[in-house]
MMTF fields as JSON, N, C-alpha, C and O atoms, coordinates in Angstrom:
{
  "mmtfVersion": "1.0.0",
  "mmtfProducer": "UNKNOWN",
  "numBonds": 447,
  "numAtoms": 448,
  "numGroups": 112,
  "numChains": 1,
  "numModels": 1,
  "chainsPerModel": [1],
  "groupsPerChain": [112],
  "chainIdList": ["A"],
  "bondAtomList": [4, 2, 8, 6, 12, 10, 16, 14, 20, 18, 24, 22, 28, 26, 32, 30, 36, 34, 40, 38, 44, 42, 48, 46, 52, 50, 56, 54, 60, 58, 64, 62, 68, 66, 72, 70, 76, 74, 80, 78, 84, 82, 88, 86, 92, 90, 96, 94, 100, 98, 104, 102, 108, 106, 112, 110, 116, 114, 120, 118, 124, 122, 128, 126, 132, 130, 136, 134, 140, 138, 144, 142, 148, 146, 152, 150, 156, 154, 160, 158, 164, 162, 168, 166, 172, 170, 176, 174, 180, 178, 184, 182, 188, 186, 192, 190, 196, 194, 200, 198, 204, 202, 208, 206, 212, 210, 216, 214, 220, 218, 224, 222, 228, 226, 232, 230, 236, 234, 240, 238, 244, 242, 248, 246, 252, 250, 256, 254, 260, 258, 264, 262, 268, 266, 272, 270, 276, 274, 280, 278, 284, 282, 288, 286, 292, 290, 296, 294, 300, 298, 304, 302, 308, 306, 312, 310, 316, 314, 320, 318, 324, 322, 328, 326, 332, 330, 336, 334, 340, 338, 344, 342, 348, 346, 352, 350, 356, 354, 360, 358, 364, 362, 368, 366, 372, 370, 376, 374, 380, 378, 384, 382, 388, 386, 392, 390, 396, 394, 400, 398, 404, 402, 408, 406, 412, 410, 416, 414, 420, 418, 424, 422, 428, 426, 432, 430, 436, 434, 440, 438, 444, 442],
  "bondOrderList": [1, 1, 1, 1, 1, 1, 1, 1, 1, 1, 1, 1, 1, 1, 1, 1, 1, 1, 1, 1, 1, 1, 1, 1, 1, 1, 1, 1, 1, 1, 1, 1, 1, 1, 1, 1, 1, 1, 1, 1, 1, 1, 1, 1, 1, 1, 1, 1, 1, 1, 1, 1, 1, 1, 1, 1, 1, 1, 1, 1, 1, 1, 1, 1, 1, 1, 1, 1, 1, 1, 1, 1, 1, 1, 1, 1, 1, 1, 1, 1, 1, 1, 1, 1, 1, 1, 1, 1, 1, 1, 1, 1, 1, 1, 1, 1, 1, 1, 1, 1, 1, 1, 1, 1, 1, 1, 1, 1, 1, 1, 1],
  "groupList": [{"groupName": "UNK", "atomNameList": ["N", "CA", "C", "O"], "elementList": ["N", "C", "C", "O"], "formalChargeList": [0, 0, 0, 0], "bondAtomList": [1, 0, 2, 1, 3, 2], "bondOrderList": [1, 1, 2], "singleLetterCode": "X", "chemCompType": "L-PEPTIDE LINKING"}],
  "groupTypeList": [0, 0, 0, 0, 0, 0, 0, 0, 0, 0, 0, 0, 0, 0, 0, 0, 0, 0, 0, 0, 0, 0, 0, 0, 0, 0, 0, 0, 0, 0, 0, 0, 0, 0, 0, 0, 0, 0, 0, 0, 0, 0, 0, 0, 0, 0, 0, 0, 0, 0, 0, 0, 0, 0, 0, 0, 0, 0, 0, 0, 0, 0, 0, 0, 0, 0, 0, 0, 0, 0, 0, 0, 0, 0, 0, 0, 0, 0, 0, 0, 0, 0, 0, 0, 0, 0, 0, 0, 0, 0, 0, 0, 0, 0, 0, 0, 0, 0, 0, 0, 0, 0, 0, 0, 0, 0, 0, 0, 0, 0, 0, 0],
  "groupIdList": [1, 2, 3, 4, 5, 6, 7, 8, 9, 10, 11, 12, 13, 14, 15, 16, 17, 18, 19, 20, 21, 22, 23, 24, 25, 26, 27, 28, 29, 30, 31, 32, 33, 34, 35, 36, 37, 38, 39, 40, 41, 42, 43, 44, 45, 46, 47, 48, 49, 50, 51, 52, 53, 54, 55, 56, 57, 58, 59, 60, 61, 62, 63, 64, 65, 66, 67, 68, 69, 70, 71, 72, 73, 74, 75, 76, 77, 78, 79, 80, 81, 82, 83, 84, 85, 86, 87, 88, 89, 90, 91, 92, 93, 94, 95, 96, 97, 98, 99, 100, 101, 102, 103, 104, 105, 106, 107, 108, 109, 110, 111, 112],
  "secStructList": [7, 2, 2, 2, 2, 2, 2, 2, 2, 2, 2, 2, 2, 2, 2, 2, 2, 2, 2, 2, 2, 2, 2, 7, 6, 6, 6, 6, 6, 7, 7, 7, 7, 7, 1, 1, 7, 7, 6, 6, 7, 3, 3, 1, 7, 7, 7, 6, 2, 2, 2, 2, 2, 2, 2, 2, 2, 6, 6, 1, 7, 1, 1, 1, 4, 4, 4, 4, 6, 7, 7, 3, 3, 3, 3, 3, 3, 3, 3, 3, 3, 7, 7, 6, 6, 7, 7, 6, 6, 1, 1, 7, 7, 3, 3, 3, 3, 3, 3, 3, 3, 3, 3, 7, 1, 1, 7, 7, 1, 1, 7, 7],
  "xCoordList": [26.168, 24.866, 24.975, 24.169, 25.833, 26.257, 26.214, 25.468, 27.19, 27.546, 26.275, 26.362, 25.296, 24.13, 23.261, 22.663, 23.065, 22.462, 22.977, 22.261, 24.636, 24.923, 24.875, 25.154, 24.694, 24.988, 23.471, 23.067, 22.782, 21.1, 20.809, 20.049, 21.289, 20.613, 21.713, 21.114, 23.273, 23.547, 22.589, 22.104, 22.278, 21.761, 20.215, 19.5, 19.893, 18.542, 18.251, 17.406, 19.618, 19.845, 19.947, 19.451, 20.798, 21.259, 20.165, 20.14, 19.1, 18.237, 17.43, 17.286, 16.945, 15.978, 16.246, 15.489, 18.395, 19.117, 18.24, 17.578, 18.487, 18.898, 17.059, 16.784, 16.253, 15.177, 14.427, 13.217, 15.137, 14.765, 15.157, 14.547, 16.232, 17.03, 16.732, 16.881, 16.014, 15.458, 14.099, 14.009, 13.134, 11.594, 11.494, 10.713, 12.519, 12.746, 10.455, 9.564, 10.294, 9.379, 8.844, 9.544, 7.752, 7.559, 8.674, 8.658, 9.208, 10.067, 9.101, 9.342, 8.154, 7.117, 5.931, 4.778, 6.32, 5.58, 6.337, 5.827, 7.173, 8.513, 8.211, 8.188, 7.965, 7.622, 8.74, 9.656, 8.708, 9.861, 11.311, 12.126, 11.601, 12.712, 13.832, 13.441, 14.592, 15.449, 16.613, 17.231, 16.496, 18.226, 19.362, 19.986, 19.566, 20.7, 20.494, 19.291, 21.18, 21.289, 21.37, 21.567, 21.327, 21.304, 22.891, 22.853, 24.062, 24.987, 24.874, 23.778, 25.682, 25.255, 24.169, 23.867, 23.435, 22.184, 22.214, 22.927, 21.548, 21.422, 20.721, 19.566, 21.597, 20.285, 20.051, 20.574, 18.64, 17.588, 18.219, 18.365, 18.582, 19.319, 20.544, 21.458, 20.667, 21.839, 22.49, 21.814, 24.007, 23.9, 24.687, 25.538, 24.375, 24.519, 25.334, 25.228, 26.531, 27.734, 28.095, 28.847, 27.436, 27.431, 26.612, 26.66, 25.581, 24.343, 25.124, 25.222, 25.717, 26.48, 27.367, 27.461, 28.13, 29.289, 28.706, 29.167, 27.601, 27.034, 26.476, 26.068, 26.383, 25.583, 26.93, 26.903, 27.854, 29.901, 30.069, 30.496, 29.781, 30.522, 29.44, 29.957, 27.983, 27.333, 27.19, 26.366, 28.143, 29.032, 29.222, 28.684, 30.271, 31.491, 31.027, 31.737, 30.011, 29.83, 30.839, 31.329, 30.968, 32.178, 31.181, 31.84, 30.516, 29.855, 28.737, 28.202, 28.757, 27.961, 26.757, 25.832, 26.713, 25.285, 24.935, 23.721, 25.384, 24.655, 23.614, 22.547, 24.992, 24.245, 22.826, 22.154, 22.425, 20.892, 19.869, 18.773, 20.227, 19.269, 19.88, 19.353, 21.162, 21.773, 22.196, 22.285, 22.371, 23.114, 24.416, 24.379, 25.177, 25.984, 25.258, 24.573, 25.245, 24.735, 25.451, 26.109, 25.578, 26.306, 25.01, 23.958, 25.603, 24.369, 25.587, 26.808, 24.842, 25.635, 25.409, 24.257, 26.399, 25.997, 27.12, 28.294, 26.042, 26.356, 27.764, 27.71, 28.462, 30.087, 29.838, 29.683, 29.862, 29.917, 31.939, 32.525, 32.471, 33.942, 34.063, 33.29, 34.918, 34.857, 36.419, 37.042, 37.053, 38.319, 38.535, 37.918, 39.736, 40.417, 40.524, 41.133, 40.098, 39.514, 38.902, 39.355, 37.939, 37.132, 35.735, 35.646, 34.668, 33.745, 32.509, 32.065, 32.086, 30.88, 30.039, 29.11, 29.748, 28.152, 28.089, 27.276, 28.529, 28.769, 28.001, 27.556, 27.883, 26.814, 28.212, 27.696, 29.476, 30.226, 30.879, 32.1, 30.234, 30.222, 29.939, 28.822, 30.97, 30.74, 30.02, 30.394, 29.165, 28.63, 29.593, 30.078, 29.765, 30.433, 29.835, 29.592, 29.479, 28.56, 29.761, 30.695, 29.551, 30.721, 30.296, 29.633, 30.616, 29.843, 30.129, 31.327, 29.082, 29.54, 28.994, 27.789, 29.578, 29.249, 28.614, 29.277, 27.211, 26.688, 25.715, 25.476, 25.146, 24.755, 23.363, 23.051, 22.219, 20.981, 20.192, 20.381, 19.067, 18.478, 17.344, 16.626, 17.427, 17.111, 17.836, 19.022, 17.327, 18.114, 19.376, 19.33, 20.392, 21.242, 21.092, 21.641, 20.571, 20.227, 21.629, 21.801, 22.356, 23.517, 24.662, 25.522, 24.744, 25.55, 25.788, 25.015, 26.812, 27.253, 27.845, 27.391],
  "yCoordList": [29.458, 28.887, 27.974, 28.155, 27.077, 26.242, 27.088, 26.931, 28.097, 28.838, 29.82, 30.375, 30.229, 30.692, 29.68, 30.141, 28.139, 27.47, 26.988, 26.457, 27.343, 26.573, 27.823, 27.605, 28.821, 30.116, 30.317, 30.699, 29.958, 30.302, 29.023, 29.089, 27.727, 26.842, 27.166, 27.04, 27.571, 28.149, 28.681, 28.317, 29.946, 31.055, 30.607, 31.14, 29.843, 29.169, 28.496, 28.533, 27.648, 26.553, 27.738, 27.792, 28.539, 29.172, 29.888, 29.936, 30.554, 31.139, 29.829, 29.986, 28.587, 27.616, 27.722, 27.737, 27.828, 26.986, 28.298, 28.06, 29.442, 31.003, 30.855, 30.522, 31.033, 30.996, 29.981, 30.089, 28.977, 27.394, 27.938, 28.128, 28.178, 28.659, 29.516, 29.44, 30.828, 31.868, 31.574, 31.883, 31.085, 31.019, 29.452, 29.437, 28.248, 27.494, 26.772, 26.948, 26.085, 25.404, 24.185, 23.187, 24.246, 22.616, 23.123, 22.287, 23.824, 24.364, 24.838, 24.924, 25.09, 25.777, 24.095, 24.209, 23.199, 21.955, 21.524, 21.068, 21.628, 21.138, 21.447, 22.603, 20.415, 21.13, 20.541, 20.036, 20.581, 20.098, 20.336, 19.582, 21.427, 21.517, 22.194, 23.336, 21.98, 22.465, 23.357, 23.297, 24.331, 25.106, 23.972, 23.733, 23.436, 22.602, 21.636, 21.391, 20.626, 19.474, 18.093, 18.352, 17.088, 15.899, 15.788, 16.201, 15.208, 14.48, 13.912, 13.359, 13.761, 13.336, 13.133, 12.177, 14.348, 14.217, 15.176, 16.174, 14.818, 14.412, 15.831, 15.928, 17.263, 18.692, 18.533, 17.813, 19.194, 19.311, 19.934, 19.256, 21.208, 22.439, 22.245, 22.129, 22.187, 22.448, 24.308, 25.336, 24.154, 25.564, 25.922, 25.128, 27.191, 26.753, 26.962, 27.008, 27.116, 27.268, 25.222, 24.856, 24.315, 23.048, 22.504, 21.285, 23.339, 23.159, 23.163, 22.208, 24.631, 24.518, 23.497, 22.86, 23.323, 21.964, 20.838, 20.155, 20.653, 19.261, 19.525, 18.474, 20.407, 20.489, 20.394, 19.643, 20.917, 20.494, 19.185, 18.472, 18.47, 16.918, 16.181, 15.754, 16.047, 15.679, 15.658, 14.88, 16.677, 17.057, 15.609, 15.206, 15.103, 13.886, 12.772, 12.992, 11.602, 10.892, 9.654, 9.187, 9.239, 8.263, 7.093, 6.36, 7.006, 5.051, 6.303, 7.356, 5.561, 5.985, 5.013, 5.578, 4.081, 3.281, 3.665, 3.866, 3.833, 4.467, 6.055, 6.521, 6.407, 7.824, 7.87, 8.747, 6.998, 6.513, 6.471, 5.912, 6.92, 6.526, 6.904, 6.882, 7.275, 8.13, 9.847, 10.368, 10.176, 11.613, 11.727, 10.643, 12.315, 13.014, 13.92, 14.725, 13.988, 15.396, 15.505, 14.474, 16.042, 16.668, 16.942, 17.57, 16.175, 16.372, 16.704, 16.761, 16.877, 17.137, 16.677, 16.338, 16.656, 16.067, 16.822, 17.119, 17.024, 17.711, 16.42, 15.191, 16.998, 16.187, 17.291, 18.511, 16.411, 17.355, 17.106, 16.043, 18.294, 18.597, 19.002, 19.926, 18.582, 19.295, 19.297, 18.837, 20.071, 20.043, 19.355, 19.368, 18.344, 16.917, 17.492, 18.558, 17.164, 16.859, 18.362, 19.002, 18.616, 19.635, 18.533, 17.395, 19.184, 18.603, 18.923, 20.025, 17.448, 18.439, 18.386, 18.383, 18.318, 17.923, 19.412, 19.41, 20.601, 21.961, 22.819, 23.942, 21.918, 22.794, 23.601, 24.055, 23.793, 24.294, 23.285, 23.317, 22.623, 22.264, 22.636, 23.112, 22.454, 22.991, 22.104, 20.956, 22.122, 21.369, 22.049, 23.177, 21.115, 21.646, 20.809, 19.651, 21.26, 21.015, 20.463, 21.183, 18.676, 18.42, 18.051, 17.036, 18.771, 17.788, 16.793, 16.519, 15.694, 14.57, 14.053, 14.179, 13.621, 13.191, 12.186, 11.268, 11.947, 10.708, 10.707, 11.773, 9.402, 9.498, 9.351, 8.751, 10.008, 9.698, 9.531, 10.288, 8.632, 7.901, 9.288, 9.96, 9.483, 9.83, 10.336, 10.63, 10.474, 10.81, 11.817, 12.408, 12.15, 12.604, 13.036, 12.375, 13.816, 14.803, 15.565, 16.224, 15.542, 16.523, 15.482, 15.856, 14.12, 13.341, 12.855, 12.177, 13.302, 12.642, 12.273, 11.519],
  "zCoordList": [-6.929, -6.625, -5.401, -4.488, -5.305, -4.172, -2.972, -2.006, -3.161, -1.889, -1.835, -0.739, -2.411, -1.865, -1.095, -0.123, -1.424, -0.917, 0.561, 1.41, 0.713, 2.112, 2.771, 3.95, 2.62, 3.444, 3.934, 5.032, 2.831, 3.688, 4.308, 5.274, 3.938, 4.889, 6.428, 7.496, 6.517, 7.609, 8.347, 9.419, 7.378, 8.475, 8.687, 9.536, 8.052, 8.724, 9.931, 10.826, 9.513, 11.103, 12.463, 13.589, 11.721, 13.081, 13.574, 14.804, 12.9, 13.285, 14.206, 15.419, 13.547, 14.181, 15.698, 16.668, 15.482, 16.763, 17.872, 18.882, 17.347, 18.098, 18.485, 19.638, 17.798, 18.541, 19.249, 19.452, 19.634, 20.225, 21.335, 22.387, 21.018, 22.717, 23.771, 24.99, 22.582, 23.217, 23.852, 25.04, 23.328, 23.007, 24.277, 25.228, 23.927, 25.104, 24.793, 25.623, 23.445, 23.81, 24.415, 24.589, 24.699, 26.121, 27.51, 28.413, 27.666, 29.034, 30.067, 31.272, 29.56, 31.029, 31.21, 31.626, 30.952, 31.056, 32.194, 33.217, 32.059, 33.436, 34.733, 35.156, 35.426, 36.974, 37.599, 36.95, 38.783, 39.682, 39.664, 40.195, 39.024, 39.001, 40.256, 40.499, 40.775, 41.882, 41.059, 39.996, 42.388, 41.958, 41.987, 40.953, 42.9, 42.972, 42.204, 42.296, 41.176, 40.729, 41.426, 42.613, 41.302, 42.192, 41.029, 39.87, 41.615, 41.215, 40.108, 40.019, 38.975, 38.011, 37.329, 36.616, 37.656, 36.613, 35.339, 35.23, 34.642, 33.094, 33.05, 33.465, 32.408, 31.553, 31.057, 30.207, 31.016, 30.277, 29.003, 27.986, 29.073, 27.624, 27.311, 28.127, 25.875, 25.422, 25.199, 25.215, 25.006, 24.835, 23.413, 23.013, 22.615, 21.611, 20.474, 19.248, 21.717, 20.778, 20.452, 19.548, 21.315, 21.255, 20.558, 20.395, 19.926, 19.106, 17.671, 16.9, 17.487, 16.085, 15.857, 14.808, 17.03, 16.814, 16.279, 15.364, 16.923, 16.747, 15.215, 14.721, 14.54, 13.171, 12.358, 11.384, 12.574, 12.046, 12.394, 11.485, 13.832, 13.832, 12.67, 11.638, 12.851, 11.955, 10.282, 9.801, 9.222, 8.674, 7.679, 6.648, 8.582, 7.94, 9.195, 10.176, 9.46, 10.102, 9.854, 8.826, 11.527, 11.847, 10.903, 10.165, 10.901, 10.427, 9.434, 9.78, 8.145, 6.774, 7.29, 7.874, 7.181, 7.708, 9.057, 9.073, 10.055, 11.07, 11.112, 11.511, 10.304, 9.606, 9.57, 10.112, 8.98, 8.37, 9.601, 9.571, 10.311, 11.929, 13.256, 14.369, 12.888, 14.491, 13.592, 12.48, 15.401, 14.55, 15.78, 16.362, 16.2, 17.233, 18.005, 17.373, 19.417, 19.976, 21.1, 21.244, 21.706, 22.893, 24.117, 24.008, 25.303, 26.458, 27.668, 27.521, 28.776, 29.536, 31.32, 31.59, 32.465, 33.534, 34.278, 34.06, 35.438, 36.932, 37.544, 37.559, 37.811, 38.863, 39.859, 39.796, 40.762, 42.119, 42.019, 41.815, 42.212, 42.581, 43.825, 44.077, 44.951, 46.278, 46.101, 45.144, 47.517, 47.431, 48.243, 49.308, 47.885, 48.949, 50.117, 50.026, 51.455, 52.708, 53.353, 54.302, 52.65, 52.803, 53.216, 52.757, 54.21, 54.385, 53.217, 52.892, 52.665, 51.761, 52.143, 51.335, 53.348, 54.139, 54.613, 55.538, 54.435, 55.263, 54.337, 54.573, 52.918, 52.114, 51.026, 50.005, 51.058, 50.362, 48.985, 48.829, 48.252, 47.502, 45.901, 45.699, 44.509, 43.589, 42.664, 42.903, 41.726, 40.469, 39.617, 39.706, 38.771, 37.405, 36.404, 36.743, 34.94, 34.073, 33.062, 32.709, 32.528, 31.681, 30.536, 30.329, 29.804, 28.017, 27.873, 27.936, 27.59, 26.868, 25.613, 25.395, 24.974, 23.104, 23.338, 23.821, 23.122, 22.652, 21.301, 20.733, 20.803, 19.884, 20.229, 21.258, 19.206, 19.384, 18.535, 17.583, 18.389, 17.655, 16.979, 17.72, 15.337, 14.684, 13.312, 13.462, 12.059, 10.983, 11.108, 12.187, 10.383, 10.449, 8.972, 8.09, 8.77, 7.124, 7.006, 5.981, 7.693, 7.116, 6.765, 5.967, 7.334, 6.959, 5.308, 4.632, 4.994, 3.962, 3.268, 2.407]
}
């Protein structure tokens, strides 16, 4: 009975995660967006093999009272990387996209 209940709330999540991602709602509200990134700026999407993680770190929370009002999520930010004494004003410059763990303000229902 247990293991029917965690296998469908799995495959529930994963479905919510799988069609959020696909379907992408409030995304056509977004104007201004550029191909290129500005330096350290902050995406909009997660992706969602980082979506499931974050539903596993959320799991076993570091602080039981925080639990109550944070959760874990994973966001992410543009590093411009160039190669040491290459010009980056020539336009040959790479973004690379780096995850970072922070926490964010709302319940954490899986903590427990």
């Amino acid at each position: 009975v247990i293991l029917y209940f965690a296998l469908t709330t799995l495959m529930g999540s994963a479905l919510g995660v799988t069609l959020g991602l696909i379907i992408k709602p409030g995304g056509h509200s977004q104007t201004g967006h550029s191909k290129i990134p500005a330096v350290s700026a902050t995406l909009p999407s997660k992706e969602a093999t980082d979506s499931f993680l974050d539903l596993f770190r959320n799991l076993v929370p570091s602080n039981l009272i925080a639990a109550a009002f944070r959760s874990y999520a994973t966001d992410y930010k543009w590093v411009l990387t160039a190669v040491p004494g290459e010009n980056v004003t020539s336009g040959n410059t790479t973004y690379e996209k780096i995850p970072i763990g922070t926490e964010v303000e709302g319940m954490n229902i899986l903590g427990l």
